[in-house]
Each structure stands twice: as C-alpha cells, then as structure tokens.
C-alpha positions as a LaTeX table, in Angstrom:
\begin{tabular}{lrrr}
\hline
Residue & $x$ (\AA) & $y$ (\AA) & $z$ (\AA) \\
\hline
Unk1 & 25.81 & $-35.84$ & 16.35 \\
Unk2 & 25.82 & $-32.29$ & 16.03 \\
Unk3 & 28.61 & $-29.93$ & 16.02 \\
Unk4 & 28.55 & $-27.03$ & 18.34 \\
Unk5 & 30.93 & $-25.01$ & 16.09 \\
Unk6 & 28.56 & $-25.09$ & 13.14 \\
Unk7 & 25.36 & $-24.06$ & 15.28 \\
Unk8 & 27.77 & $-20.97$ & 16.43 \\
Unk9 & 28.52 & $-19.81$ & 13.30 \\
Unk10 & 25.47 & $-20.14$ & 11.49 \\
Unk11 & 23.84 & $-17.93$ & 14.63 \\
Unk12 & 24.52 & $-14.72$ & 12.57 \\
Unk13 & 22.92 & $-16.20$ & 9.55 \\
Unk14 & 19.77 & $-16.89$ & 11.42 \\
Unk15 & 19.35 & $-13.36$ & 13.08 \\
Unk16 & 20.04 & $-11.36$ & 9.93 \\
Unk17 & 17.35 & $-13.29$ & 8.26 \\
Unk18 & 14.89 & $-12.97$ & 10.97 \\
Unk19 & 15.33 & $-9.65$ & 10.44 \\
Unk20 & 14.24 & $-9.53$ & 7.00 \\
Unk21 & 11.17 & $-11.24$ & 7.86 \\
Unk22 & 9.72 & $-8.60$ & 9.80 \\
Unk23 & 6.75 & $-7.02$ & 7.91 \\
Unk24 & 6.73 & $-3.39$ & 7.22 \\
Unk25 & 3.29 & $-1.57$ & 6.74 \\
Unk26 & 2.53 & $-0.58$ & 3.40 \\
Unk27 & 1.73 & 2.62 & 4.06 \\
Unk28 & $-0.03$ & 4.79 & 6.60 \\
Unk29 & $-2.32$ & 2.35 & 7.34 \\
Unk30 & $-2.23$ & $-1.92$ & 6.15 \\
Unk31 & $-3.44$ & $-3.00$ & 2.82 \\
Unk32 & $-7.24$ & $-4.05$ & 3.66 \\
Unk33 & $-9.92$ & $-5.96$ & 2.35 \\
Unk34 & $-13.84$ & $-4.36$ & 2.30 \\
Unk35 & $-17.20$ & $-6.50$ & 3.39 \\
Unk36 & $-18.39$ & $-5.81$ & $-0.38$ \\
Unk37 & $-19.96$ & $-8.69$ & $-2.62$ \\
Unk38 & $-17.56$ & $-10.82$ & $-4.49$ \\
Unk39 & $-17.56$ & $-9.62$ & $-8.33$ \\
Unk40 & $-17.47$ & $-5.86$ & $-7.14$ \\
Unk41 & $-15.71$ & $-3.66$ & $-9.94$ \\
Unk42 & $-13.67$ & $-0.33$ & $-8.89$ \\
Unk43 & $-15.04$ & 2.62 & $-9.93$ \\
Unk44 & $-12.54$ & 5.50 & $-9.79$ \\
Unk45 & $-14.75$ & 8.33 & $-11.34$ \\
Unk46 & $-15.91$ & 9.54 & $-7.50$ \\
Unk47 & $-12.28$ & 9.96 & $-6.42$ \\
Unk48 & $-11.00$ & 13.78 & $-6.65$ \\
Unk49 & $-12.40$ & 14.73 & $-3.89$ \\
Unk50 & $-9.75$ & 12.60 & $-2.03$ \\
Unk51 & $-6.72$ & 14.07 & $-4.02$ \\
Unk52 & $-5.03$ & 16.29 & $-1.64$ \\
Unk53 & $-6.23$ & 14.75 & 1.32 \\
Unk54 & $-3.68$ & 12.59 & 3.94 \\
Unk55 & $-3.39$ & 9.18 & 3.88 \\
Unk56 & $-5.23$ & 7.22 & 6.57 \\
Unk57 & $-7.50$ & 4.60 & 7.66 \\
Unk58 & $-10.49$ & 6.72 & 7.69 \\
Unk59 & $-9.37$ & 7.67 & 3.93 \\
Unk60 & $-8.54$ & 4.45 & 3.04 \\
Unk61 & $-12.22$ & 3.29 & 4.42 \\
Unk62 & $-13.80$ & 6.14 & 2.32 \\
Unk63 & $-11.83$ & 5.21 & $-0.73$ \\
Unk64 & $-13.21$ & 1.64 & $-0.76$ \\
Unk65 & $-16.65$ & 2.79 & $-0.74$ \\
Unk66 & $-16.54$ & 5.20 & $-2.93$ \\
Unk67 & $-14.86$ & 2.73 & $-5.40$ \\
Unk68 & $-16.70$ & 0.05 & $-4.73$ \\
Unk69 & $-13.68$ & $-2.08$ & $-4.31$ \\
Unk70 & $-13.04$ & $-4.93$ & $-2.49$ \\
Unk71 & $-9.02$ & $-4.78$ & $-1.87$ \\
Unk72 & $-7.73$ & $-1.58$ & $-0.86$ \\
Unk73 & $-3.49$ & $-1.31$ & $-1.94$ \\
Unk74 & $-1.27$ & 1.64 & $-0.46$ \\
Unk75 & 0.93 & 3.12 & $-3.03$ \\
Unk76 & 4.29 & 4.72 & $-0.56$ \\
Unk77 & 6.81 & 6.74 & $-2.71$ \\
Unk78 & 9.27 & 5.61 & $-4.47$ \\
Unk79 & 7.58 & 1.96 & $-4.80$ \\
Unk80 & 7.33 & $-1.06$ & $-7.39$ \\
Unk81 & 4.44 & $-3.05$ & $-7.75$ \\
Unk82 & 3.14 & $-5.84$ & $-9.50$ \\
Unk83 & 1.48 & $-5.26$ & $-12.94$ \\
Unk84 & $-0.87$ & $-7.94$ & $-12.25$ \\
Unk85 & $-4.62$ & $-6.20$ & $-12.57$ \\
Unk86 & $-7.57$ & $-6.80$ & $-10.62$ \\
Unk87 & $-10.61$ & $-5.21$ & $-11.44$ \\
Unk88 & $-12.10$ & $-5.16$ & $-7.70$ \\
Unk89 & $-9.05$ & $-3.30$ & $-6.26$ \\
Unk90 & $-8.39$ & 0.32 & $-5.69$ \\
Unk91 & $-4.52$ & 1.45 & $-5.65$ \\
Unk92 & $-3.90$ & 5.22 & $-3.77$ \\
Unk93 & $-0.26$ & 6.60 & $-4.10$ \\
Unk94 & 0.71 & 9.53 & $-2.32$ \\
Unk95 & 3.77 & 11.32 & $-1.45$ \\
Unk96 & 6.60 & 11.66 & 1.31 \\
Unk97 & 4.08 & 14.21 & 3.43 \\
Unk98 & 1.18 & 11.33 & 2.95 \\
Unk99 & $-1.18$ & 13.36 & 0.77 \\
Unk100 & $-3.02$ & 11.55 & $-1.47$ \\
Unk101 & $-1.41$ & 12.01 & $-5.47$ \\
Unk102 & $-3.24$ & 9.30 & $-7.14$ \\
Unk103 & $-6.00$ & 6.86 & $-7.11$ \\
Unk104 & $-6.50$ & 4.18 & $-9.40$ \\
Unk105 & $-8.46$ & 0.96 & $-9.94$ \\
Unk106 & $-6.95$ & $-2.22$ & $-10.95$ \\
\hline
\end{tabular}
C-alpha cells in the first residue's frame, strides 16, 4: 500500500534532481566527434592561426581538421577536466568573450 504523505514529500526531492540532470553545453558549440579514421593522432602544430579567433562550430569544424583529431572537447573558463589523455582528441579553451586562448591535443 502506498502512502500518499510520503509521495508528497518526496515531490521536492524529485524536481530538484531533475533539475540537475539537465545538460548544459560545453561551450559555444557541443563536444563533437569527426568522420576521421580510427587511430588518427592530433596534431597541434597547424593551430595559431585559430588563436584569437571566436569560438564556434565552424571553428570547432576547422580545428578538427587541421588536427587531425577525431574528438573535438570545449575548454569554457574557469573549468576542470579530466587528466585522462587521448591522443586522437583536440582540447580548445578560450575565455569569457569566446576567443580562442588555447589549443591542445590530448
């Protein structure tokens, strides 16, 4: 049997956490994935001419074939990632006016 009173209070519960699970973008555009071959390397040597330049998908798209890099992984301000490296992913912070600061492979 269940007990109304329990399912009432509990109702707060449930809506706060829904609320958590609501994704936020990464950054100005969604972490993506490029059509390359499995076993691609990033290659960050081609990359200045990007420094400078805003953050967006049609950046991001350039960045990942420049680099040759499979995974593409926004870097906001003031963020934390994982140290975990992967050698066929480009990371590109940049900065509260989302201009590109810094691009990196791994």
């Amino acid at each position: 049997m269940r007990n109304p009173s329990l399912l009432g209070a509990a109702a707060p519960f449930a809506l706060t956490l829904a609320g958590c699970a609501a994704t936020q973008p990464g950054g100005p555009i969604e972490d993506r994935e490029a059509g390359v071959a499995s076993g691609s390397e990033c290659t960050a040597e081609r990359t200045e001419r990007f420094i400078g330049q805003t953050a967006s998908s049609e950046t991001g798209a350039a960045i990942l074939a420049a680099t040759n890099s499979r995974t593409l992984r926004w870097g906001p301000p003031d963020s934390m990632f994982t140290m975990d490296y992967r050698p066929d992913r480009v990371t590109v912070m940049y900065d509260a006016q989302s201009r590109i600061t810094e691009i990196r492979c791994g």
